[in-house]
Every structure is written in structure tokens, then in C-alpha cells.
LOMAR-485913 format. One record per residue (C-alpha): residue in three letters; residue number from 1; z, y, x. Coordinates in Angstrom, 2 decimals. Last residue first. Example, Ala and Ser with C-alpha at 12.3 -4.5 7.8 and 13.67 -1.06 7.14 Angstrom:
// residues 2
REC   residu   num        pz        py        px
REC      SER     2      7.14     -1.06     13.67
REC      ALA     1      7.80     -4.50     12.30
***
This chain:
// residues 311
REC   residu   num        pz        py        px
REC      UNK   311     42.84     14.81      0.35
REC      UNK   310     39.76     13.18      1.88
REC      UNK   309     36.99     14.73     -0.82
REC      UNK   308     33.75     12.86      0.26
REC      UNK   307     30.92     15.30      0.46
REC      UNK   306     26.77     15.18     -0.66
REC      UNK   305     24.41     17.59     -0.07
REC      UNK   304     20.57     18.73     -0.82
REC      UNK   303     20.03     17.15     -4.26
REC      UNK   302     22.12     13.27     -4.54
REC      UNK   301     20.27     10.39     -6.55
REC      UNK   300     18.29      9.35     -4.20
REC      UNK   299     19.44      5.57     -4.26
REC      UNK   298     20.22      5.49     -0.49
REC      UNK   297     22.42      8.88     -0.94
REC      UNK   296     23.91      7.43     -4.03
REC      UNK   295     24.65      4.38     -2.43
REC      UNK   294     26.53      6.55      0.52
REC      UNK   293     28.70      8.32     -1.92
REC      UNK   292     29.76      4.80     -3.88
REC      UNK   291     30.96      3.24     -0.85
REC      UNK   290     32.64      6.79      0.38
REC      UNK   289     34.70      6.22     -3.27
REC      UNK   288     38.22      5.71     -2.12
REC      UNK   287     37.43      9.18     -0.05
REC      UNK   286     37.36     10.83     -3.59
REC      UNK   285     33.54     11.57     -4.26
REC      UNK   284     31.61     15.16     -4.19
REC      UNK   283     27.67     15.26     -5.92
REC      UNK   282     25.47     17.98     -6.33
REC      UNK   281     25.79     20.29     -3.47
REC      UNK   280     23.81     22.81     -2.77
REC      UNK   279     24.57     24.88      0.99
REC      UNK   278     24.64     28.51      0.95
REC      UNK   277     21.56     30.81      3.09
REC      UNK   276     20.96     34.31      2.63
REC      UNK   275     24.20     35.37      1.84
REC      UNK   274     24.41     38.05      4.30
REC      UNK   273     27.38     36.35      6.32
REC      UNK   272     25.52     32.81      5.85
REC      UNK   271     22.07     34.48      7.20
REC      UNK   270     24.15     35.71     10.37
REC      UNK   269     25.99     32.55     11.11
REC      UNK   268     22.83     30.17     11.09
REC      UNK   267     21.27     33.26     13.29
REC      UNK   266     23.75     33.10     15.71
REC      UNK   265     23.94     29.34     15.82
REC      UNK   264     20.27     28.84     16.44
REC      UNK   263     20.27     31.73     18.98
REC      UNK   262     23.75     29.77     20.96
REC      UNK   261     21.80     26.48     20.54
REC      UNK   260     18.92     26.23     22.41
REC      UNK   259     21.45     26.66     25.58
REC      UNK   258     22.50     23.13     25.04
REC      UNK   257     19.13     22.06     26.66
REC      UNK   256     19.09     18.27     27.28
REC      UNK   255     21.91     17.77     24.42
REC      UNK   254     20.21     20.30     22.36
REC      UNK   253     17.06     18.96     22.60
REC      UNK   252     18.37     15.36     21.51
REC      UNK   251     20.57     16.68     18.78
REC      UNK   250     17.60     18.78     17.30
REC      UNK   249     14.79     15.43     17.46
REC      UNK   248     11.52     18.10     16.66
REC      UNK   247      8.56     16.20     17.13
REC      UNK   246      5.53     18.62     17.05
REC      UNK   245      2.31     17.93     16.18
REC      UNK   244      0.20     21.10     16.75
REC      UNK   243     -2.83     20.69     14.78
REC      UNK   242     -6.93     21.98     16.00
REC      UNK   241     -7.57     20.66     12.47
REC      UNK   240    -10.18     18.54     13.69
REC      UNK   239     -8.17     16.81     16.38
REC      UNK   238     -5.42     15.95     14.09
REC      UNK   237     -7.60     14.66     11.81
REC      UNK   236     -9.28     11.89     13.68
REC      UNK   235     -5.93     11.09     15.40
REC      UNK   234     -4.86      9.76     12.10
REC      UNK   233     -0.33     10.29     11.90
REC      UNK   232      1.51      6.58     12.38
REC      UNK   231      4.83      5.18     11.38
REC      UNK   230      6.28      2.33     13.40
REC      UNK   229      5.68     -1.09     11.80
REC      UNK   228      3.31     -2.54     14.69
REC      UNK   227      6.15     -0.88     17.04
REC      UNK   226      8.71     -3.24     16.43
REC      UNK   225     11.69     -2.04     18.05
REC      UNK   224     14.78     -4.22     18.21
REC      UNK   223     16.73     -4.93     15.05
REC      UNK   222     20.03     -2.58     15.29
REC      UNK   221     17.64      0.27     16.71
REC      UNK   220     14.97      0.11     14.00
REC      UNK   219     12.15     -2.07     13.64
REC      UNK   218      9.83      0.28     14.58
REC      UNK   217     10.03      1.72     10.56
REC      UNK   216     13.03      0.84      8.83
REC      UNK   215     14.09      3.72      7.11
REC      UNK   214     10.28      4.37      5.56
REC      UNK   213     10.39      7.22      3.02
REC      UNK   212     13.26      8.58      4.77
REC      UNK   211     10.56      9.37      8.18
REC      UNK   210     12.15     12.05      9.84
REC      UNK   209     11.63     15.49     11.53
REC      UNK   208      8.21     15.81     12.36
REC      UNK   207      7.04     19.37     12.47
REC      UNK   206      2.90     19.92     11.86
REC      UNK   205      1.76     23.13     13.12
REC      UNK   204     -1.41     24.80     12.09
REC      UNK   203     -4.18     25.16     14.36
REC      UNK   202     -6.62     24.90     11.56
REC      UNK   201     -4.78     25.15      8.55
REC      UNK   200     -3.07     22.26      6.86
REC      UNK   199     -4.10     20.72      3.71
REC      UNK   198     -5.75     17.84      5.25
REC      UNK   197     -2.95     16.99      7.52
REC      UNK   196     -0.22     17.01      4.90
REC      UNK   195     -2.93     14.13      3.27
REC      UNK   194     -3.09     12.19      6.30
REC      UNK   193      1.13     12.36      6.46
REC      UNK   192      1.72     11.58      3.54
REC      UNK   191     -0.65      8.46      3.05
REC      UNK   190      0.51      6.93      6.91
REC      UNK   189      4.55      7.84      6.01
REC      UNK   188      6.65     10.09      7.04
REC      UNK   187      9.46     12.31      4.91
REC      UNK   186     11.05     14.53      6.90
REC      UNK   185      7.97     16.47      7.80
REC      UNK   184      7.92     20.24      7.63
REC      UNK   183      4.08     21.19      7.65
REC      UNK   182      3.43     24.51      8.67
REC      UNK   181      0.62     27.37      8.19
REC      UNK   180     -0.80     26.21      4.66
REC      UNK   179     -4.22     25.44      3.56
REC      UNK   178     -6.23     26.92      0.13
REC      UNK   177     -3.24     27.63     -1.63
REC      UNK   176     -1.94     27.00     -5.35
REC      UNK   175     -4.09     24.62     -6.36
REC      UNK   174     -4.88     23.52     -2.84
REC      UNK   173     -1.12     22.19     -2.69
REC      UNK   172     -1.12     20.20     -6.16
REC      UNK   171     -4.51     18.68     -5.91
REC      UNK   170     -3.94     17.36     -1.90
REC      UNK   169     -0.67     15.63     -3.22
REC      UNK   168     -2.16     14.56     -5.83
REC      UNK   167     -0.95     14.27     -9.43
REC      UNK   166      0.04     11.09    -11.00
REC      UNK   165      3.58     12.07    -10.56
REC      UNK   164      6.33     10.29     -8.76
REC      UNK   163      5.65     12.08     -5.62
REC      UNK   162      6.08     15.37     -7.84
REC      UNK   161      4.53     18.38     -5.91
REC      UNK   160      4.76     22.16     -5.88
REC      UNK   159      4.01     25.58     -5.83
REC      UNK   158      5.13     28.97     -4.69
REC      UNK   157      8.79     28.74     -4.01
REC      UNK   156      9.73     31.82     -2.68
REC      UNK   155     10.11     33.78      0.19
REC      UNK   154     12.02     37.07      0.26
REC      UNK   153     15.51     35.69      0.28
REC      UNK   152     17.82     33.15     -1.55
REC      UNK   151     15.23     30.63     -3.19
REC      UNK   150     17.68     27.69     -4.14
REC      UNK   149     16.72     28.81     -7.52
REC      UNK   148     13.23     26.40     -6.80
REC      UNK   147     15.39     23.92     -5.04
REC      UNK   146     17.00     22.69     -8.75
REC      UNK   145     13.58     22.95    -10.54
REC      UNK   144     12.36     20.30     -7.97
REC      UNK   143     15.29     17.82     -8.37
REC      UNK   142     14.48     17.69    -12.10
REC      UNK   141     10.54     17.73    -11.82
REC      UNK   140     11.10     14.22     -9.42
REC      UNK   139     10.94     12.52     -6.30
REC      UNK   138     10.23     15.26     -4.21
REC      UNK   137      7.79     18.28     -2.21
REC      UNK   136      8.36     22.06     -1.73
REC      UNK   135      5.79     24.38     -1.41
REC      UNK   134      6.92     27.45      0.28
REC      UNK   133      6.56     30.71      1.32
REC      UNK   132      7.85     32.56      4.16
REC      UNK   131     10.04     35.81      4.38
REC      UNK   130     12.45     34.46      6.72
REC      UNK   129     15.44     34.05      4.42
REC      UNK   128     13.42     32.11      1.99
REC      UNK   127     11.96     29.99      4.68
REC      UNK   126     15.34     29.21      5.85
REC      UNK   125     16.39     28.49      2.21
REC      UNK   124     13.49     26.24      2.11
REC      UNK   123     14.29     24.19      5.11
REC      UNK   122     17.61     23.58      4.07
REC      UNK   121     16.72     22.32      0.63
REC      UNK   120     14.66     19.86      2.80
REC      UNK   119     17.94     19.13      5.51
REC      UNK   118     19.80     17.92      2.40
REC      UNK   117     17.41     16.45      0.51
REC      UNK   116     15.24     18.34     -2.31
REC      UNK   115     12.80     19.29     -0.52
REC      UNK   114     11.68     16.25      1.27
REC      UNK   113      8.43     17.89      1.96
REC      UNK   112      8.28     21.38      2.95
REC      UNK   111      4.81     22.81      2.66
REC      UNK   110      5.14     26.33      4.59
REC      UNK   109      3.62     29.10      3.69
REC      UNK   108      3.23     32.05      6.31
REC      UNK   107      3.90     35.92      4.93
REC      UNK   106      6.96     36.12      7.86
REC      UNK   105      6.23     34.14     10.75
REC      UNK   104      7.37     30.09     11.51
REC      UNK   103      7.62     29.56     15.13
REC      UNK   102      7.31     25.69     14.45
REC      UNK   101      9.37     24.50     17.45
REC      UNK   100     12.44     27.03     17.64
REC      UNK    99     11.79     28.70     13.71
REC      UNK    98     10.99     25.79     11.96
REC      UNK    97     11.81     22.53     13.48
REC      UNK    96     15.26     23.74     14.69
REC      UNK    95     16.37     26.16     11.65
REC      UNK    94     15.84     22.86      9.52
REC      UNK    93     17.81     20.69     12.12
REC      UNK    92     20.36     23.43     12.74
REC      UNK    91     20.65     23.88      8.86
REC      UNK    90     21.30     20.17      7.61
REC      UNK    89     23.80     19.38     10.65
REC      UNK    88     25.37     22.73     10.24
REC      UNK    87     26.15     23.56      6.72
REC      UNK    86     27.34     20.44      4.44
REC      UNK    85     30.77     20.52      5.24
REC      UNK    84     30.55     24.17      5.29
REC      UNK    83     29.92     23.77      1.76
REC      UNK    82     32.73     21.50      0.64
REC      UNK    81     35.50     23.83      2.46
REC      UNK    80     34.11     26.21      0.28
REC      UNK    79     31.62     29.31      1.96
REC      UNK    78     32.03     33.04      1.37
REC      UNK    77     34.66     33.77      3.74
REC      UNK    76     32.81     31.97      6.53
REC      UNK    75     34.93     28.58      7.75
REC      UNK    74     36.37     29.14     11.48
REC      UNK    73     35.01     26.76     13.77
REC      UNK    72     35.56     23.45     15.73
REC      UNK    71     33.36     21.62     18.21
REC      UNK    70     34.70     23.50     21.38
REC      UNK    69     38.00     23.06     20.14
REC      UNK    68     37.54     19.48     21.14
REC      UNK    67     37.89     17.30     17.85
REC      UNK    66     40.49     14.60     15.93
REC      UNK    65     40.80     13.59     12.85
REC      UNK    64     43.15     13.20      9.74
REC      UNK    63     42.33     12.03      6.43
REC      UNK    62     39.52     10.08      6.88
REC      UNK    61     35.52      9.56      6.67
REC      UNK    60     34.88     12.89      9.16
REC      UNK    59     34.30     11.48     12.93
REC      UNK    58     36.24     10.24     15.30
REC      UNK    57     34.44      7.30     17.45
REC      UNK    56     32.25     10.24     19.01
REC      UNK    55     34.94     11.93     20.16
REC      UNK    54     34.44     11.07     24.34
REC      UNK    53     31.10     12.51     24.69
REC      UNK    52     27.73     12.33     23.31
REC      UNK    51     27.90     13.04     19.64
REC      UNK    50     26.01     10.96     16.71
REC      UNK    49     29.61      9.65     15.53
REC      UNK    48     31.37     13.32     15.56
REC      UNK    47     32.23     16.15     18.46
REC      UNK    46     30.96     17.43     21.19
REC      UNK    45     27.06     17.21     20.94
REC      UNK    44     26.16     17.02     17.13
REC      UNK    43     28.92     20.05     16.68
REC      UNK    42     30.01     21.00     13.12
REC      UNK    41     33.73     20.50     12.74
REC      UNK    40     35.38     23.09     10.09
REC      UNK    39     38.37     24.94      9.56
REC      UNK    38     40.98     26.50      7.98
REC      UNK    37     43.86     27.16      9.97
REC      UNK    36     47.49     25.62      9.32
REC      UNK    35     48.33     25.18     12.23
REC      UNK    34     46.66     27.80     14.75
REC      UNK    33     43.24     28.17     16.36
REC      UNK    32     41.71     30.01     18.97
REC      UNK    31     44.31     29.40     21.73
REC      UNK    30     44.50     25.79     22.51
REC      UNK    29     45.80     25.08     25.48
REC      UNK    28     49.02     23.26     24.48
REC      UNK    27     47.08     21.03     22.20
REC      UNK    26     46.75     21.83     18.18
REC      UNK    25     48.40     20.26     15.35
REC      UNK    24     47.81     20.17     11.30
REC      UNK    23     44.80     22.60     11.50
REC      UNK    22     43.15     22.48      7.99
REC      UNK    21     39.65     20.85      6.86
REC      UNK    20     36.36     20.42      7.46
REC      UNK    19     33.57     18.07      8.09
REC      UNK    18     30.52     16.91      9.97
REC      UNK    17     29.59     13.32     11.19
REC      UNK    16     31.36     11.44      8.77
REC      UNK    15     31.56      7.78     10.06
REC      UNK    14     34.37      6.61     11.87
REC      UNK    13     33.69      4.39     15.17
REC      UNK    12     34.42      0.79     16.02
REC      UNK    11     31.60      0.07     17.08
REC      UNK    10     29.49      1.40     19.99
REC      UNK     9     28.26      4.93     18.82
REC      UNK     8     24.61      5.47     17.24
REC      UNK     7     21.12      7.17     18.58
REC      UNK     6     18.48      5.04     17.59
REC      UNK     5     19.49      4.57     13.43
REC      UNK     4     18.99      1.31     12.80
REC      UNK     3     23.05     -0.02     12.81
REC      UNK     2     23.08      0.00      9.19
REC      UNK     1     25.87      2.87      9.51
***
């Protein structure tokens, strides 16, 4: 909404890019859904602010909206109407970096930092589900107790590390393993990223998914690119670790590929139905209120997700 994100909609557009809610009116050739269904809008291609096509000006900040049917599905019998509003966007990306680009295996560790954002807690239910381990990375021993019963499946939280802390990053990883198999990056940042790279095994795989530690690195889209500010990883280390750097942009793959996403969205649906994966949130605001949501997003204050009640 600060205009420096590098994919965003001409103006004037509603933010909210995934939501849910009931069927109040359906076109003449709709035939999967009826008034009065309950359901949800989870489509970064078809549907929402950071789509492609012709809804991106409707997205989920109001009380009534508009999507293709295309974008729209049926909510899980085990999932709120907060939850699923809180599913897809966080889970595709973390099901995206891991398991399409970062081939994660069952018995690997993975050092997920950001944990205790939306698309972090993601990542570590994903790893949980798949049998990997994890050392999860955030701001503070509060918001790092609350991902470690996020743990749903096999894997488990092994060890981790307070940025906040006067402990090492480097310290609080080889304490508890000697190098781990994948780094899952959402975080960025020169220090992070040299010391991610010296804990990582050789020929490990390093997944860059964002950079919230520094939102206005290259300047931004709204500003013009400045690449003297744009994040950087050492070359040096990358080449002596034998590491796979991997970016791993989910809506932009998808939009080039949209046949990524019919896996991705099978196995989303699968680890929902066996309760493997179920989105945390820790914060919901009245609509009134989106002012106050979004502040507590950019203050850190929210663990994994965040929804604006439009009733």
C-alpha cells in the first residue's frame, strides 16, 4: 500500500488480497456455488490487488466483493472463516520455496527465519508435515514459544534464535546442528544472510523469499530502483559452500507457469484435511480498524496472521 512493493495495481484498488465470506449473488453461469455458500478467495493470479487480470482493483478490505469463480473455493470443515483467510497466500509461498524450489526431504533441517510471520509459521508447519526439522528465527522468546506448538507433524522445532538477543546467530544454530540442508529467507539482510551462509551445508539450498528486515531496499517500486541499497548475499561464500541460491517469487512463477499450481494446491488441501497444517492467528480488527491492523503488522506485533472482521 506504500506504493514499493514491485508488483502493485494502478490506483484506485482495494487492498485485502485474500479473504472469505458468503455468496450473496452469483452470475448466470455459475454452477459451483450457490447464495448463501461459504467461501473463500485465494488466487494471486485471478483474483485480488497483486492479481493479473481484470479483479485486481477488488480485493478483501470491504463488505462486499467481487471474484471469477475460478478464484473462489469452498472453506475446509475444519478451518474458520478467519483461518482460510490466512491460508493460501502464506502457504503457497512457503510450500513454493520449500518443496517446488528447495526440494526439501524428510530427516533434513531447515533454518527458517522469519518464523514467526505469517509465511515463517507457514514454513514450519510445512516442515512439520514433511518430516523436516527446524530452527526457527524472530524478534523475540515470546513469538518463538508460540511457533514451537505450531509443530503439527513429524518435524519439530529443534533449536532456535532471538534476533534481539545477544546470542549469535552462528552460536545458536551450530549448538544444536553442525550445518543445515535449507535456508528459508524472508528476512534479508548483508549480516543474515553471510551468517545463514556459514551454517549451511555444502550444496545446501538457500530460498530467498523476502527481505522484511529491509522494506525499502532498491529503492522500491513507488521511488525508482536504487540498486546501491538493494540487498546483497557474499559471492565468496556462496562458492565455497557449493550453495544453491534460489529466488522463489510464487505469484510470478505461477503466472508464467500456472501449471505449478494444481500439485501445490493438492497438497495445501491434503495437509489441511489431515490436520497437518492450520493457520495462527493472533490478532483480528473490525474493518473500522484496518489502520490499526496494518500498524501492527509494520510494528511486529502480529504472530503468523492477521484478519480484519468486515461484518
Amino acid at each position: 500500500m506504500a506504493g514499493q512493493y514491485q508488483q502493485a495495481p494502478p490506483l484506485p484498488y482495494t487492498p485485502g488480497m485474500e479473504y472469505s465470506g458468503t455468496v450473496v449473488d452469483v452470475a448466470g453461469d455459475c454452477k459451483d456455488f450457490s447464495i448463501g455458500d461459504p467461501v473463500y478467495v485465494a488466487d494471486m493470479i485471478n483474483a485480488g490487488p497483486r492479481s493479473y487480470g481484470q479483479y485486481q482493483h477488488y480485493g478483501g478490505f470491504a463488505t462486499y466483493t467481487v471474484a471469477p469463480q475460478i478464484a473462489i473455493r469452498k472453506i475446509p470443515d475444519n478451518l474458520s472463516f478467519a483461518e482460510v483467510a490466512t491460508l493460501n497466500g502464506a502457504y503457497e509461498t512457503a510450500y513454493h520455496a520449500l518443496i517446488h524450489c528447495g526440494k526439501i526431504q524428510p530427516g533434513e533441517v531447515a533454518l527458517i527465519h522469519g518464523a514467526t510471520g505469517a509465511t515463517g509459521l507457514a514454513a514450519v508447519q510445512i516442515c512439520s508435515a514433511m518430516g523436516v526439522n527446524v530452527i526457527a528465527t524472530g524478534g523475540s522468546d515470546h513469538k518463538l514459544d508460540v511457533v514451537e506448538k505450531q509443530c503439527l507433524g513429524e518435524g519439530k522445532v529443534i533449536g532456535r534464535h532471538n534476533y534481539n538477543s545477544d546470542s549469535s546467530l552462528v552460536k545458536d544454530v551450530k549448538g544444536v546442528v553442525k550445518a543445515v540442508d535449507v535456508v528459508y529467507d524472508t528476512v534479508g539482510g548483508l549480516e543474515l544472510g553471510k551468517n545463514s551462509l556459514k551454517v549451511l551445508k555444502f550444496g545446501g539450498r538457500y530460498c530467498i523469499v523476502g527481505w522484511t528486515s529491509t522494506p525499502f531496499a532498491g529503492g522500491g517500486r513507488g521511488v525508482g530502483a536504487n540498486h546501491a541499497t538493494a540487498n546483497v548475499l557474499p559471492t565468496n561464500l556462496i562458492m565455497m559452500k557449493g550453495a544453491q541460491v534460489i529466488g522463489c517469487p510464487v505469484a510470478i512463477h505461477t503466472n508464467l507457469d500456472p501449471s505449478i499450481r494444481k500439485p501445490r494446491m493438492e497438497t495445501i488441501d491434503r495437509l489441511v484435511k489431515d490436520g497437518l497444517i492450520k493457520p495462527h492467528i493472533s490478532h483480528e480488527f473490525k474493518l473500522s480498524d484496518a489502520k490499526e491492523a496494518l500498524l501492527a503488522k509494520w510494528n511486529r506485533k502480529v504472530i503468523g496472521g492477521c484478519v480484519l472482521d468486515c461484518n
